[in-house]
C-alpha positions as CSV (number, residue, x, y, z in Angstrom):
1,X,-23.4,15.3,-3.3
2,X,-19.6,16.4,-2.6
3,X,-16.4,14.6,-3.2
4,X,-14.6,14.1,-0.4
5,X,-11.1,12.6,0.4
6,X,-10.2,10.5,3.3
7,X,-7.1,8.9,4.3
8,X,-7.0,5.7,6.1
9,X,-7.0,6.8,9.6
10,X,-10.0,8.9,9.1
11,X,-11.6,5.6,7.3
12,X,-10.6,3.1,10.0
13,X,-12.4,6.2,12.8
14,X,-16.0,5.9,10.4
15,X,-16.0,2.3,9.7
16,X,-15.4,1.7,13.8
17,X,-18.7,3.8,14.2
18,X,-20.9,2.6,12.3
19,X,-19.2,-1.0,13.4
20,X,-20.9,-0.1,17.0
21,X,-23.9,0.8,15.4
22,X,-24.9,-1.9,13.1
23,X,-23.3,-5.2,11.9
24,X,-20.3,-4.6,8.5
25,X,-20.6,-5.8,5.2
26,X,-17.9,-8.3,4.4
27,X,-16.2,-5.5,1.9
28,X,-16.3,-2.9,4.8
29,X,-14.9,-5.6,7.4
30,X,-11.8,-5.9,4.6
31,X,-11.5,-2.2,4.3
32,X,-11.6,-1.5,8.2
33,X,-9.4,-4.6,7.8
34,X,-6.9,-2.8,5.8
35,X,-7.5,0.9,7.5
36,X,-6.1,-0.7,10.4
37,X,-3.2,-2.6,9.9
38,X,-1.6,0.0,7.5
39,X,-2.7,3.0,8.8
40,X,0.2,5.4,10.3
41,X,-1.3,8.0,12.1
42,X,-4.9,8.8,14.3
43,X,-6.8,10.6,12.2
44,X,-6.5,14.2,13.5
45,X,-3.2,14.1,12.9
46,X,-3.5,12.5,9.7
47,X,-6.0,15.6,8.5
48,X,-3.5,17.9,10.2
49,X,-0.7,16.5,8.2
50,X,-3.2,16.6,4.8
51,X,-4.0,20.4,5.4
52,X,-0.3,20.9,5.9
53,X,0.9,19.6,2.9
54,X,-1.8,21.2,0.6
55,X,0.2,24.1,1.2
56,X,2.4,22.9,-1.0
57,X,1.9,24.5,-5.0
58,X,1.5,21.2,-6.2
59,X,-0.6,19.0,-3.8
60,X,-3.8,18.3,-4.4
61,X,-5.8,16.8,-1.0
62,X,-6.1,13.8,-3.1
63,X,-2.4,13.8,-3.5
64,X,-2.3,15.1,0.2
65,X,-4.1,12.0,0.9
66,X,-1.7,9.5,-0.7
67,X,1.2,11.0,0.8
68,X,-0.6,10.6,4.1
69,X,-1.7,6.9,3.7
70,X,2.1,6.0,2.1
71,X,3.8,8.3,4.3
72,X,6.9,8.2,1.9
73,X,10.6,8.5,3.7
74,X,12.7,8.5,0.2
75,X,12.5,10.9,-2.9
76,X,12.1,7.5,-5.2
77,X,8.2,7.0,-3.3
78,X,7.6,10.6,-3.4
79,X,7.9,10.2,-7.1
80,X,6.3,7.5,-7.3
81,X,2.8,8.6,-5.7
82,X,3.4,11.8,-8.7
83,X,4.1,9.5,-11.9
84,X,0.2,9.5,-13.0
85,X,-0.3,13.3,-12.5
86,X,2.1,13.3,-15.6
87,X,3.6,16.2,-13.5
88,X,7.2,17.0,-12.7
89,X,8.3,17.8,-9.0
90,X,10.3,20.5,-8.7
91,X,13.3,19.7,-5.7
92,X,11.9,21.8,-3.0
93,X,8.5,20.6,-3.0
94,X,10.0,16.9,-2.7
95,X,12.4,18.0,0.5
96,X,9.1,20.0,1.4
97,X,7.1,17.0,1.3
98,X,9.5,14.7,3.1
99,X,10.1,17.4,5.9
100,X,6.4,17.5,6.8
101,X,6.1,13.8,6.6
102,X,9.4,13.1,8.9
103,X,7.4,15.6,11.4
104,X,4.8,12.7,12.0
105,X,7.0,9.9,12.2
C-alpha cells in the first residue's frame, strides 16, 4: 500500500462518488462536510497548483498540500504551515510560494 496526499478539493471529488454509489458514514458526511465548505479550488487545479509548487527546493507534496488547502496570502501563514518541519524558509521560496498561490486566486 502507497501513501498518498490529497488536498481537499480532490477529497470533496472522492467522497461525492462514492456518495452516489453507496450511503456515507457519519465521519465521511463531516469530512465531505468540511471538503466542501473550505475548499478553494476544483481539484485539477488544486493538483496543478500541488505539482507546481513541489518545484520549489523545499516543498514536500505534503507541504504542497497544506499550502493548497490554506492557500496562504501573507508571509506570517506561509510560516506558519513551516513551523513543525523545524525548517527555515529562505525569502525567495516564501515570494515563490505566495506567487504561485496568488496565480489561483
Amino acid at each position: 500500500m502507497t501513501e498518498e496526499y490529497l488536498t481537499l478539493a480532490e477529497i470533496k471529488v472522492l467522497l461525492k462518488k462514492e456518495q452516489s454509489q453507496r450511503i456515507l458514514t457519519l465521519e465521511q458526511n463531516y469530512a465531505l462536510e468540511h471538503a466542501t465548505k473550505f475548499s478553494k479550488l476544483e481539484a485539477g487545479e488544486s493538483r496543478k497548483l500541488v505539482k507546481d509548487l513541489m518545484k520549489i527546493e523545499q516543498v514536500s507534496e505534503s507541504l504542497a498540500c497544506k499550502i493548497v488547502d490554506l492557500m496562504p496570502q501573507h508571509r506570517d501563514e506561509v510560516d506558519a504551515i513551516f513551523l513543525k518541519e523545524r525548517m527555515t524558509l529562505e525569502e525567495k521560496s516564501i515570494t515563490d510560494i505566495l506567487d504561485k498561490v496568488k496565480k489561483y486566486l
